[in-house]
N, C-alpha and C positions, 0 to 999 in steps of 0.2 A: 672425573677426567672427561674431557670432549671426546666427543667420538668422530667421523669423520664424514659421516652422512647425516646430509641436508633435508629434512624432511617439512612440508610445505602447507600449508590450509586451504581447504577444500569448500570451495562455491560452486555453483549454477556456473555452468561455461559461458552465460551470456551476460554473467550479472557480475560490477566490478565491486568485490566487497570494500573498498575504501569507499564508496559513495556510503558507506554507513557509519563512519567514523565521528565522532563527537570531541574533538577539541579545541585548542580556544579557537574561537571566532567561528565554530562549527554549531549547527543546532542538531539535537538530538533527532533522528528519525523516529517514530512512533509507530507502535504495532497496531493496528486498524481496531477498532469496537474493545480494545484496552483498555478498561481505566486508570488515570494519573494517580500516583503518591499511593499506591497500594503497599504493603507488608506482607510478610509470611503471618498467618497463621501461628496460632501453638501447638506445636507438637509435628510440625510439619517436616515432608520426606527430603532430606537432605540430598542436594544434586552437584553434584563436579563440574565445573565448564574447565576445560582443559584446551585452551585455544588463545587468545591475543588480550583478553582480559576483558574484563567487563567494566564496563562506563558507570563509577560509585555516583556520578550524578544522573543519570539518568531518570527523566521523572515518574517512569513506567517501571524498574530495573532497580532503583538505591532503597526501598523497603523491602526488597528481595534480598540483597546481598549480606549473607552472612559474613565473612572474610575474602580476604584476596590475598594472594602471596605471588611474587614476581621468582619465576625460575627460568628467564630470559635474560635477564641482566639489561633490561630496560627502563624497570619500574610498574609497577603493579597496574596503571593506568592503559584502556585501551586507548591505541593510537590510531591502529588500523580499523577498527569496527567491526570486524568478521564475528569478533566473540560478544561484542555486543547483539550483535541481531543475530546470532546466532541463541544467546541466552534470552531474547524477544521469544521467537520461536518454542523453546522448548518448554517456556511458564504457559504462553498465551496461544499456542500452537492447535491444541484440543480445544480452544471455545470455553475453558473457564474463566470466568471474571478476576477469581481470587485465586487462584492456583494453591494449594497448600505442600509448598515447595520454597524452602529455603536453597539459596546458590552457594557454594563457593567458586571463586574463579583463581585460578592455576594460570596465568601468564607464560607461555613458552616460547613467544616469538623475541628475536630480535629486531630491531626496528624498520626490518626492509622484509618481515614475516619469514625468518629462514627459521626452522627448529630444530636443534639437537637431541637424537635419539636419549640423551642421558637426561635433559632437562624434564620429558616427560616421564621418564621413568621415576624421577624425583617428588612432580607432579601429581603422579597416583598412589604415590606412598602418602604425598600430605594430606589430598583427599580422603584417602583411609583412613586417616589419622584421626581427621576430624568428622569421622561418622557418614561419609557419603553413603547412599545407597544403590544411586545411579549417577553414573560418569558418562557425559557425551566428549567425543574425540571427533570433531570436524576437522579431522587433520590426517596425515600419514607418510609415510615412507616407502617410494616403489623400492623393492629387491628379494628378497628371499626369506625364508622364515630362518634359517641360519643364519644370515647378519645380521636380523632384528629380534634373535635370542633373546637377549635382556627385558630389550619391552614383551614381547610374550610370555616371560617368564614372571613379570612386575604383576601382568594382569591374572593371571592364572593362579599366583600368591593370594589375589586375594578375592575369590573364589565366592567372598558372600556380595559382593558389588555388582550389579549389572552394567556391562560397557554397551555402548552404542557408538560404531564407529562408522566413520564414510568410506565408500567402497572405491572412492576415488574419480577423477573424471579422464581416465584412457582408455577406456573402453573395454570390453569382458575378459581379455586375453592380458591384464598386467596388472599384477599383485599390489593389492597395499596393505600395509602396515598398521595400526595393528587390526585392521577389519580382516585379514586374511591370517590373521596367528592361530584360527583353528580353535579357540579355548569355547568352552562348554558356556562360559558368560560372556560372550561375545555374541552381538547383533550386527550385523555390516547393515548397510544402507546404502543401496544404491538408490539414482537419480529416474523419475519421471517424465515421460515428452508430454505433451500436448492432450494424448488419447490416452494417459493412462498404463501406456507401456513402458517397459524399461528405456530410457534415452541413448542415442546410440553411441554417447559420447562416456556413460557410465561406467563404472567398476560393476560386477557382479556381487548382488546385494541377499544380505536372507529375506531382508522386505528392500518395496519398493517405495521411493514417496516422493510428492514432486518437488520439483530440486528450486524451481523458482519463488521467492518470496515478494511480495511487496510491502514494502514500508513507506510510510505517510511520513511528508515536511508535517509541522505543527499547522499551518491553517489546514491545509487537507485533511488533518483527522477531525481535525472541528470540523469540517465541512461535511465529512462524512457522516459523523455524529448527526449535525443537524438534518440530512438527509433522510435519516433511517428517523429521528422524530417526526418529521413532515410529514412522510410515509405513512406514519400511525396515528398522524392528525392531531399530533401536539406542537404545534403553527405556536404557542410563545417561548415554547421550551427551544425549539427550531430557532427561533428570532436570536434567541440568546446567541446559540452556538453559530451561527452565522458571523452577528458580531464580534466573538471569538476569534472567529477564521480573519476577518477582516482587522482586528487590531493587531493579529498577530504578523498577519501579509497582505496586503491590498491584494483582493483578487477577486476577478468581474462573476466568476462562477457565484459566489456571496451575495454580488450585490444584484446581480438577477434576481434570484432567489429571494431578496429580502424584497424586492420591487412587484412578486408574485405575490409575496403573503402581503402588501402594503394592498396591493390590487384587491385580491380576496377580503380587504376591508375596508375597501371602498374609499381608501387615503389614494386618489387617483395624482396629486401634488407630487404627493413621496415616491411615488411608483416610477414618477417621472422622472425621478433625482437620480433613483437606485438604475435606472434602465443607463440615464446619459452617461454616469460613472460608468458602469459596465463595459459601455461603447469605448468609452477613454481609454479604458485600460486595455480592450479586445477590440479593435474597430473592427475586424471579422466575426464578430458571434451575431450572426444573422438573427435568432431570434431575441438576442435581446433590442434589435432596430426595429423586429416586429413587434413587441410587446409594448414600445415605447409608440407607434403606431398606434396599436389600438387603445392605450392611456390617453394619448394626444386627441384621440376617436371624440371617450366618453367626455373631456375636458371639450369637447366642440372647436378645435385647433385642426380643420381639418388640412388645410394645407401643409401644415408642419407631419400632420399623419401620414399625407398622401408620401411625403418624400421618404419619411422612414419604413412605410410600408413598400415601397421600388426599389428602395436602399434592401432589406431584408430579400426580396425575392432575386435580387441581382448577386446575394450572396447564399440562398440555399441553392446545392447543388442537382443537378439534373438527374435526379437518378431514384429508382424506389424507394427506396429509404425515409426518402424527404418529399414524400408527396402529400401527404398529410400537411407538411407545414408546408409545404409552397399553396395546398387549398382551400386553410386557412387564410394569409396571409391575400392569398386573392380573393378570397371575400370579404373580409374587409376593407381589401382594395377596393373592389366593388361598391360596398357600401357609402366610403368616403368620398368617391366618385358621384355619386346619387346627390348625397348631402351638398355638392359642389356645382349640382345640375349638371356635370356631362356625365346624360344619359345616355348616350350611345357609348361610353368610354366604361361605365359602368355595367353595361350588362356584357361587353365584351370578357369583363373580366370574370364574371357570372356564368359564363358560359364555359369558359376556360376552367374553373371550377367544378362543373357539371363534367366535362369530358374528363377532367383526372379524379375524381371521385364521384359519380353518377347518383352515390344515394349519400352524399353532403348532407348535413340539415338546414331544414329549410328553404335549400337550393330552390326548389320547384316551385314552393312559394314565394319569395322574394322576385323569381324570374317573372313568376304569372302577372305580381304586382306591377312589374315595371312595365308590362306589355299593359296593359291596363292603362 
């Protein structure tokens, strides 16, 4: 029987859980340093998602998924996304690769995410059923622990399961459901700000943790990937996941980056391809107009360098930050100047370099040479 209270799914106040949602014409979001097409494990700790259902395609999430059953009267598929990145979160959440944790997901929303008090009560019975150990509830019910008897009483029944519920987002003074039922296996969880402290916008939590998540498009995790290879100077492993990012979404951050490691090997042609793309796609990313500058440099193009190196400094901004790259970018300004014989326009830039970085390399000598 329906009951007559509407209870709701619980995010970050600032984050719209539909941007995580994966149906058709939608791409799946991806958990950051995740790997694709992963499995449970044998013998692995069976877990409850009890929230909008989980995405059985999912390429990080469908070798997880042990069962799904719809007790929303929607169908077992997430629509919304909430319990997709919600079940990201809680395999990939701790920094394991391989998580040995099998899902089921409990579907309780109806299509516009309203949940009926009876439907979850249903929902931790079939988890039970099927061997859960641990049950997450990103969800609840503001009111009283008298109206929401029955789910306190569903959880409390089954006493060998640990719950882990959300403590809500209205802040310390309003109940929710069932993170406030009081039971002995129950964990609330309230939300995180910025420093670590409880959020002001939170439920009162037995822990705290932070309420904001980020999830990756598909070129962004490639991206990322390739990053953190770079980092550790594996430049073809890197090359690969760039290309990745870039077949999966054109996008200029890629092709910088593949035009750095083309540069780092001396393909100064390629560098020059990867840098103009870049610009097409971003005509504001100032340092790929510099990079494509000091390309055009080593190629002996200096006119075509002078213009992308005034282009780049007309677009780093004025401010510390970016002093490094605007002392760069004038020095080789400088340089291309030299190359170009105007030598007064050259050491002007030289000097402008010397006053925003004093101990530059080579400043002192370059300058001496030119007074020479």
């Amino acid at each position: 029987m329906q009951t007559e209270y509407i209870g709701e799914l619980f995010w970050d106040s600032d984050t719209d859980p539909a941007t995580f949602a994966r149906g058709p014409g939608k791409e799946a979001l991806l958990f950051p340093g995740a790997p694709l097409h992963g499995k449970s494990p044998e013998n692995s700790i069976v877990m409850g998602i009890i929230d909008s259902g989980v995405s059985s395609s999912h390429p990080q999430l469908a070798g997880y998924l042990k069962d799904s059953r719809d007790f929303g009267g929607d169908g077992p598929e997430d629509t919304l996304g909430h319990g997709t990145a919600v079940a990201l979160v809680a395999l990939f959440g701790q920094g394991q690769a391989h998580p040995p944790i099998a899902l089921l997901s409990a579907k309780v929303t109806d299509p516009f995410g309203n949940i009926r008090e009876d439907a979850v009560v249903e929902a931790i019975d079939w988890v039970a059923a099927q061997g859960a150990k641990i049950v997450n509830l990103s969800l609840g019910f503001r009111g009283s622990r008298e109206k929401y008897a029955a789910l306190c009483s569903a959880i409390a029944r089954h006493s060998q399961i640990f719950f882990v519920a959300a403590a809500g987002n209205y802040g310390p003074d309003v109940s929710v459901f069932p993170a406030a039922c009081g039971c002995s296996n129950v964990v609330s969880v309230g939300a995180t700000d910025e420093h670590g402290n409880r959020a002001e916008y939170s439920g009162r939590g037995t822990v705290n943790a932070p309420g904001n998540v980020t999830l990756l498009q598909e070129w962004a995790y490639y991206f990322e990937n390739a990053q953190a290879l770079a980092r550790s100077g594996r430049l073809q492993e890197a090359r690969l996941e760039y290309e990745r990012s870039i077949a999966a979404q054109s996008n200029a951050e890629s092709e910088f980056q593949l035009g750095l490691i083309d540069l780092n090997e001396n393909k100064q042609e390629a560098a020059v391809n990867r840098f103009r793309e870049a610009i097409r796609l971003s005509p504001d990313f100032a340092q790929a107009h510099e990079m494509l500058g000091a390309s055009l440099f080593i190629l002996g193009d200096y006119q075509d360098a002078e213009k992308s190196l005034r282009d780049s400094l007309a677009l780093y901004p004025e401010d510390a930050a970016s002093v490094s790259n605007r002392a760069r970018a004038r020095f080789n300004l400088g340089q291309t100047l030299a190359c170009l014989g105007r030598s007064d326009e050259a050491r002007i830039e030289l000097e402008a370099v010397k006053a925003l970085v004093p101990d530059y390399p080579r400043i002192d000598e370059v300058l001496h040479s030119m007074i020479l």
